[in-house]
Structures are given as C-alpha cells and as structure tokens.
VEXSEBA-95721 format. One record per residue (C-alpha): chain; residue number from 1; residue in three letters; x, z, y. Coordinates in steps of 0.001 Angstrom, whole numbers, always signed. Last residue first. Example, Ala and Ser with C-alpha at 12.3 -4.5 7.8 and 13.67 -1.06 7.14 Angstrom:
% VEXSEBA-95721
R, chain, n, res, east, up, north
R, A, 2, SER, +13670, +7140, -1060
R, A, 1, ALA, +12300, +7800, -4500
//
This chain:
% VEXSEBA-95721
R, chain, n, res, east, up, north
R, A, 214, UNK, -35244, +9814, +58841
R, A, 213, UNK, -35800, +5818, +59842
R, A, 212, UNK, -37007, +4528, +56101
R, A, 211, UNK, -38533, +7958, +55095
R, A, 210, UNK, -40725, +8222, +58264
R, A, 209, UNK, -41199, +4646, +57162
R, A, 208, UNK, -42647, +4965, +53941
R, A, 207, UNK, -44585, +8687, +54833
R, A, 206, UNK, -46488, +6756, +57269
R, A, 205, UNK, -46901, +3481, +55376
R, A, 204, UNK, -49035, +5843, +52620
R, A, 203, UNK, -51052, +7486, +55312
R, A, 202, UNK, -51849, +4119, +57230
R, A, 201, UNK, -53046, +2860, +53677
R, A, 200, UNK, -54993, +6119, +52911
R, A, 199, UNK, -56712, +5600, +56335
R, A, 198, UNK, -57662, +1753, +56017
R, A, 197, UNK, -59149, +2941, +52370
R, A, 196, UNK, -61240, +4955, +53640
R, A, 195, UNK, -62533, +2951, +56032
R, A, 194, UNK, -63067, +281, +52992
R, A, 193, UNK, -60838, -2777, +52715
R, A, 192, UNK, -61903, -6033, +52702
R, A, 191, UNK, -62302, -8565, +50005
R, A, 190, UNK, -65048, -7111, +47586
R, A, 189, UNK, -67978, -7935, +50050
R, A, 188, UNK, -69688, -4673, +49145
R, A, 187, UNK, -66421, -2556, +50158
R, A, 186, UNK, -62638, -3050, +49227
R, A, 185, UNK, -60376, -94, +48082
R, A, 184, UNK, -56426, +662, +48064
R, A, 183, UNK, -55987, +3335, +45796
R, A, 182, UNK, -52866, +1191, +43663
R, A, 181, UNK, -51964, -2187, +46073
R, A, 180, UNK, -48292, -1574, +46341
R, A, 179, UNK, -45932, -674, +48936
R, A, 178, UNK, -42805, -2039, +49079
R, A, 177, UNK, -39886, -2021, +51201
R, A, 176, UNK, -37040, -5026, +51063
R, A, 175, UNK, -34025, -5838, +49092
R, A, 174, UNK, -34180, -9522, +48482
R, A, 173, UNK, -35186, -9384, +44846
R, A, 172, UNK, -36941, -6378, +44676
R, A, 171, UNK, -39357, -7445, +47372
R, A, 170, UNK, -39742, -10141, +45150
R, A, 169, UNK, -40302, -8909, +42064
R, A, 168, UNK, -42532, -5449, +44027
R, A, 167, UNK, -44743, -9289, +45062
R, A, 166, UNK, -44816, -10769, +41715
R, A, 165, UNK, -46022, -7233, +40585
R, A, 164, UNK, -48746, -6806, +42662
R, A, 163, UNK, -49807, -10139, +43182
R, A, 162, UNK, -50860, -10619, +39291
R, A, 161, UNK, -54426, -8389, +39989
R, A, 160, UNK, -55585, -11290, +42871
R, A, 159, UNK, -54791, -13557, +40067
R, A, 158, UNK, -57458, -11929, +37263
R, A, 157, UNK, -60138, -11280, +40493
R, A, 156, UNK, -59356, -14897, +42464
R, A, 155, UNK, -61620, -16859, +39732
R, A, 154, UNK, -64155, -17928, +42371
R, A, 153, UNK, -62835, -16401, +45890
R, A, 152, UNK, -65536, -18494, +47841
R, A, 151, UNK, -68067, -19129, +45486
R, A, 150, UNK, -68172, -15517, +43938
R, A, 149, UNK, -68024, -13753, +47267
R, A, 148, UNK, -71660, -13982, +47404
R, A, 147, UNK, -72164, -9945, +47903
R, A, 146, UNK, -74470, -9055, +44924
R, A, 145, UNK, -72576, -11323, +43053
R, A, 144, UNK, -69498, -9611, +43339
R, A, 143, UNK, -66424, -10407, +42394
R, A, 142, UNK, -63829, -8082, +43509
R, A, 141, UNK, -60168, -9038, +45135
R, A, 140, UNK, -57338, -6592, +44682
R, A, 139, UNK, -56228, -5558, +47479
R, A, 138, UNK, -53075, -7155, +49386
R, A, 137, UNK, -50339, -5759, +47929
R, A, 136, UNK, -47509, -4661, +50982
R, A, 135, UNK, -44157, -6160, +51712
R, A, 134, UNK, -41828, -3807, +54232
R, A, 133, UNK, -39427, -5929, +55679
R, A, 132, UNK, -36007, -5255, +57864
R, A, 131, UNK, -36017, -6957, +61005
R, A, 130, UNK, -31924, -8848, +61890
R, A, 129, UNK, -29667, -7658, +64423
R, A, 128, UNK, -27388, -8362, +66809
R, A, 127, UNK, -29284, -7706, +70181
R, A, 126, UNK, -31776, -9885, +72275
R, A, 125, UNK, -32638, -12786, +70520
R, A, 124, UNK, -32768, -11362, +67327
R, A, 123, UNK, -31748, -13036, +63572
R, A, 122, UNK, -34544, -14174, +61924
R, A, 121, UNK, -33091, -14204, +58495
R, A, 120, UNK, -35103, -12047, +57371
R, A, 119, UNK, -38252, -12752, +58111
R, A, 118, UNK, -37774, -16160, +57189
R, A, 117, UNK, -36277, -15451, +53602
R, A, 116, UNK, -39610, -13571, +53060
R, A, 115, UNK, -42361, -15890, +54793
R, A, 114, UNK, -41746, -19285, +53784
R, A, 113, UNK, -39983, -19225, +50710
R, A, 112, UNK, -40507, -15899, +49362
R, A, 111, UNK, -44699, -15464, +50237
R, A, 110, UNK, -45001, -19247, +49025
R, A, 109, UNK, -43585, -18323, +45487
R, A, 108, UNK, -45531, -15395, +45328
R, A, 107, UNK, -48512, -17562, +46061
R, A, 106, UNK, -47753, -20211, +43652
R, A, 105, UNK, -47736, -17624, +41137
R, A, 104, UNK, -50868, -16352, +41832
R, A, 103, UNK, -52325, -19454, +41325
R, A, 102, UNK, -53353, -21835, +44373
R, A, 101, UNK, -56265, -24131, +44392
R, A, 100, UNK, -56922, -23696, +47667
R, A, 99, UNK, -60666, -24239, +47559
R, A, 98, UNK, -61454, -21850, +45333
R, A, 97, UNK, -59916, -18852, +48070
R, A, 96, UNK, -57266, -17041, +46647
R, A, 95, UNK, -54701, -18638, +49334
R, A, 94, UNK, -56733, -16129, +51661
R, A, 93, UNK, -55736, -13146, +49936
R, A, 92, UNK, -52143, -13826, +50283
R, A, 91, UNK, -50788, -11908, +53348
R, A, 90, UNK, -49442, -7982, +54298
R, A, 89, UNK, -46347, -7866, +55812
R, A, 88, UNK, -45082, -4936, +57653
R, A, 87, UNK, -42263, -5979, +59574
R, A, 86, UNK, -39831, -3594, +60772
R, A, 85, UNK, -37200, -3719, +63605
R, A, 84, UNK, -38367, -6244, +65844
R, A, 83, UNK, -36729, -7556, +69100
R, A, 82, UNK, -38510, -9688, +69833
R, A, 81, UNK, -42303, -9486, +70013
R, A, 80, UNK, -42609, -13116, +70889
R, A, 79, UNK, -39856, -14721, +68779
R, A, 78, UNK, -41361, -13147, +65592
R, A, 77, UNK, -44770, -14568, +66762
R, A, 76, UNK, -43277, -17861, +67416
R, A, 75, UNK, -41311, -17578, +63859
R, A, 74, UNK, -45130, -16732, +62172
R, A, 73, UNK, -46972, -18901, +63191
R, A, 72, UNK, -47126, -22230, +61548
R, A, 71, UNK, -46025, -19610, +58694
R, A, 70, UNK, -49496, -18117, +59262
R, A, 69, UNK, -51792, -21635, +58944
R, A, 68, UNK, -55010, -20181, +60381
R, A, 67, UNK, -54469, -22274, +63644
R, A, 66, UNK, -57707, -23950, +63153
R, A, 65, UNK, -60801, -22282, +61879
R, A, 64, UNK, -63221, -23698, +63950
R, A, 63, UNK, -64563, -26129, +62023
R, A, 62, UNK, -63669, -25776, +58590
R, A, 61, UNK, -60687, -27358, +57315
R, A, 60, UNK, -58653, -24109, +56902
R, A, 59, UNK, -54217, -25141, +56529
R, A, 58, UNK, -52776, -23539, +53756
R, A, 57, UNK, -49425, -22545, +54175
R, A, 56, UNK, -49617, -18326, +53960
R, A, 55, UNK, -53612, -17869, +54923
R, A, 54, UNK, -55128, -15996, +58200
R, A, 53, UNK, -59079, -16143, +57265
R, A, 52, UNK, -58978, -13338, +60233
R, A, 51, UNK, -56147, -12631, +61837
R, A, 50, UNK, -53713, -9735, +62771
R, A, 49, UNK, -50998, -9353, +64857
R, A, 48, UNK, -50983, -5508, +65627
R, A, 47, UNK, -47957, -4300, +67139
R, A, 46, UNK, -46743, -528, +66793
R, A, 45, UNK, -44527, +1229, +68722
R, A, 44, UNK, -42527, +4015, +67195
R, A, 43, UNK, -41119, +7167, +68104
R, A, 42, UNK, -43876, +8020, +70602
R, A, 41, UNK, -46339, +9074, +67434
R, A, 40, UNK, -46662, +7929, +63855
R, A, 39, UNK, -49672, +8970, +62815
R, A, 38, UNK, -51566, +7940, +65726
R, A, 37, UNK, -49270, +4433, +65317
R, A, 36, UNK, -50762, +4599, +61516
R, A, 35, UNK, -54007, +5183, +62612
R, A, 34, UNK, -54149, +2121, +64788
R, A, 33, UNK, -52681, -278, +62058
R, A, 32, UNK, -55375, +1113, +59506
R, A, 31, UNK, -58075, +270, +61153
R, A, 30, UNK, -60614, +3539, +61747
R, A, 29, UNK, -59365, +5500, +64935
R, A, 28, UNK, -58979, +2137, +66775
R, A, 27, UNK, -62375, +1098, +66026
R, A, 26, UNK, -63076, -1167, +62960
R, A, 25, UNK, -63790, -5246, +63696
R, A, 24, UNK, -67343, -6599, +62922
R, A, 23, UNK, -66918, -10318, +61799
R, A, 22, UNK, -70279, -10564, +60265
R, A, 21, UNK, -70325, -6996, +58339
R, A, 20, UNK, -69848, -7102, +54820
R, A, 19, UNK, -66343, -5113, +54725
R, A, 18, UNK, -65451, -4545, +58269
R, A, 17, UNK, -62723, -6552, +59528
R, A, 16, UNK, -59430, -4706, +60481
R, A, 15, UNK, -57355, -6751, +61664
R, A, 14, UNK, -54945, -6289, +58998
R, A, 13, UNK, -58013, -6765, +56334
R, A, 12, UNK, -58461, -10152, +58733
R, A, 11, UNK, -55227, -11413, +57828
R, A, 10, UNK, -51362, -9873, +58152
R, A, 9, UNK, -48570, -9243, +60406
R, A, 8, UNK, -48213, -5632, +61259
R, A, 7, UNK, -45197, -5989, +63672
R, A, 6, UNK, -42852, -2581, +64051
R, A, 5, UNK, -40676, -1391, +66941
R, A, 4, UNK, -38652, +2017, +66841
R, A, 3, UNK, -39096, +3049, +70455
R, A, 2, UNK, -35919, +3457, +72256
R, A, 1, UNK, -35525, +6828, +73913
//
C-alpha cells in the first residue's frame, strides 16, 4: 500500500525546540511531528522539515543564521519530497520579531502570496496531482520579562493574537484545512510550545486528517 505522504513545514516550534532551553530539541516521543506519525501509523509517512528562526520572506542578518528565508526554500523542499499529499504549514512567528517590522497583516498577506498559492499550485513531478494544505496558528506569543523575550518579539503579543483569524480567512479563501491556535501553550520563553502542548497538537492533526483521508 501507498503511504499517504505529509511535509510538516514550519520553524523551530516544528522542530521541536524546547521552551528556554539553548537550542535543546524534544525526543521523538515528545515533538509533536513524531507523535503524530505514532499516532498515525503505516498509513502515512510523515516528513519533518523544520527550522529554527525559520521566517516567511525575511532574510536573518545575524551571523550564522543564513538560509532562514522559508519561501527561498520552500519549492526545493516541495520538489525534494515529491510527491506530497498534505502539507502541514505552520510559519509566522519569526516575522514577529522587532526587527522585522511586520504587522500581522503583512504576515497573512505574505503566508497567501508566497506560501499558500505556492503550495498549491505545485503541481507533482511524478503523478497528476497537486498537495492539499492544512494551515495551522502558530501560538500565541507571551511577553515575558522574566524570560527576555521582550526585546526580541517587542509588541508581537496583540499581533501574534490577529494570526488566528487572518490565517482561518485565508485558509477559507483558497479551500484548505485549518487548525487554529486555541490550547496550544508556550513555556517560560513564551515562544515555544510546551510538551504538552506538542502532544495536544499531534492529537488535534490526528483526528484532522484521519477525517481528511477516511
């Protein structure tokens, strides 16, 4: 049988970085991609492309944080995992950051032009078919002193909160899966989601796409 194939393309809380840690990773009974190809089972295959600091457009001018562009990325990656039947997409916290300068609007806007109408229009390679898309909330981000997140993701709280319902707009719009943001947690450095919050994300994608391919 022909597994059902599905690319997790998202930023460091798809890769699974542990809140407040210095680029600690969860195991693969914790991250959210891995539990939800436990969850799954033989019927699927799931592929993690994850990245830390991964932003839509915006190119990272710190030393050593090249190639964080995603859309620079994102039709090689497609091309690479060919043929795809599902992308879960979950971006946009990094375009939060201060330095970006980017309201929430802008990132909704990015999210359709570069990521959204790509996706789906990326016809496969190998057979006649096109991915469907599954958009997901990124968490709401939390300022929190204790955690110096403040300088970073100064004023991202109020816009991180907007995502949710420019993104269901969107989705929507061009007729894809969404999942929103509601129960989904971050730790001390209020960006990245808790271990609990990895598993009640897997759950929740679980019962989407057992309903999508039933």
């Amino acid at each position: 049988m022909e597994q059902i194939r599905i690319l997790c393309y998202g930023d460091s809380n798809t890769w699974g970085y542990i809140s407040g840690s210095d680029h600690q990773r969860y195991g693969n009974n914790e991250r959210w991609t891995k539990i939800l190809a436990s969850l799954l089972g033989q019927k699927f295959e799931i592929i993690e492309e994850g990245l830390n600091s991964r932003t839509l457009i915006s190119n990272d001018t710190r030393p050593g944080k090249e190639g964080k562009n995603g859309y620079e990325y994102l039709i090689p990656c497609l091309d690479t995992h060919d043929p795809i039947d599902l992308v879960i997409l979950m971006l946009g916290t990094n375009e939060l950051k201060y330095t970006f300068n980017k309201s929430a609007k802008d990132i909704g806007e990015m999210l359709e032009k570069y990521f959204v109408k790509t996706i789906l229009n990326r016809k496969s390679q190998l057979r006649n078919s096109y991915p469907k898309l599954l958009i997901v909330a990124p968490p709401i981000v939390i300022e929190n002193k204790e955690s110096n997140v403040d300088d970073k993701y100064r004023g991202a709280s109020p816009k991180s909160k907007e995502l949710n319902d420019i993104y269901k707009k969107i989705a929507e719009e061009y007729d894809c899966y969404f999942l929103s943001n509601q129960g989904l947690n971050t730790g001390i450095d209020g960006v990245h989601l808790t271990k609990e919050s990895h598993k009640i994300l897997a759950e929740k994608l679980c019962s989407m796409i057992n309903d999508i391919y039933d």
